[in-house]
C-alpha positions, 0 to 999 in steps of 0.5 A: 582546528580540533583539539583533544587536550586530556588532563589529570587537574592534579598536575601542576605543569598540565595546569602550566600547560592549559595556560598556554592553550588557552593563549594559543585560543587566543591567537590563533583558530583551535577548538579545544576539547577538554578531556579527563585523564588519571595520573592514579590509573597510569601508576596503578600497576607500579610498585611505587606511585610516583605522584604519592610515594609515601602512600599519603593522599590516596582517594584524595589524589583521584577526588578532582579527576572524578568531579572533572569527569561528572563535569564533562559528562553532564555538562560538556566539554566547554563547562570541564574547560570552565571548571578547570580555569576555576579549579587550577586557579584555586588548587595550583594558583592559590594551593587551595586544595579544598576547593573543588566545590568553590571551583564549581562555584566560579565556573557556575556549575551545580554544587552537587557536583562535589558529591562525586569527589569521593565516590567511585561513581565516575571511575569508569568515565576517568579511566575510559577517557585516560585510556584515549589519552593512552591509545593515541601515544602509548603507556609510556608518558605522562599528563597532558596528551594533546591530540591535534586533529589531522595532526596526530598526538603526543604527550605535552608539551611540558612548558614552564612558565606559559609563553603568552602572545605570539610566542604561545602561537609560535610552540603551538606551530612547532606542536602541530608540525611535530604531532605530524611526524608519525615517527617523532618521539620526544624532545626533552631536557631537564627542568625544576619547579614549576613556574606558574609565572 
């Protein structure tokens, strides 16, 4: 089964989220695809961002999401999954949130893909992949988007901690059957900090 999972690595429940893909690769047949999306290009058109009220971040909230797009391009899908499992490891696990460059070391990818952090060089590849995300469910929600091929797509899920095992396999069932209702909208119910577990 094909699936399109598009994430801004600056999100700590996407992180939460990939973790949880990555158990469900582990018990039961996918093929995910990784993919780039923005929460700066989703809030760009609002008065306020959500993700940095104060103003205080600005290029620097964008850096991750340009050198994941180089990744991708240059290097495929399968070398973006690797860099994510580095960088969130580093940026959500550790709060080291200098470390795009040793991220790209432990995946084993160039260093020169760092170069790209600050740079616009990549905007367009993180917009066009963003907007995707955005035709298959709309402006209206957040990061991940996941697309199940046959299935359909949906924002999400948004789960903290990651079920592992069995019980990652079971959400991933109730996922696809729920992506498969063309009407379904949205589950939804309060939730705190994320738990990194």
């Amino acid at each position: 089964m094909i699936v399109d999972f598009w994430f801004d690595p600056v999100c700590p429940y996407t992180w939460i989220t990939s973790r949880w893909l990555r158990e469900v690769e582990r018990v039961r047949d996918i093929d995910v695809r990784w993919r780039v999306m923005s929460l700066a290009v989703l809030n760009e058109d609002l008065p306020v961002d959500p993700e940095d009220p104060e103003g205080l971040y600005g290029e620097y909230m964008k850096a991750p999401g340009r050198i994941c797009a180089a990744v991708r391009e240059r290097h495929g899908s399968e070398a973006l999954g690797r860099y994510f499992d580095a960088l969130g490891a580093r940026i959500h696990g550790r709060q080291d949130w200098a470390g795009t460059a040793a991220a790209l070391a432990d995946a084993g990818l160039p260093a020169d893909l760092d170069d790209v952090a600050m740079t616009t060089e990549y905007d367009a590849a993180v917009r066009s992949s963003h907007e995707a995300a955005v035709a298959l469910v709309g402006h209206d929600v957040g990061t991940p988007v996941l697309s199940v091929a046959g299935a359909g797509a949906l924002f999400g899920p948004v789960v903290s901690p990651a079920p592992k095992g069995e019980q990652a396999g079971r959400l991933w069932d109730g996922v696809v059957l729920m992506a498969g209702v063309e009407g379904f909208h949205e589950f939804r119910r309060a939730y705190g900090e994320p738990d990194f577990g």
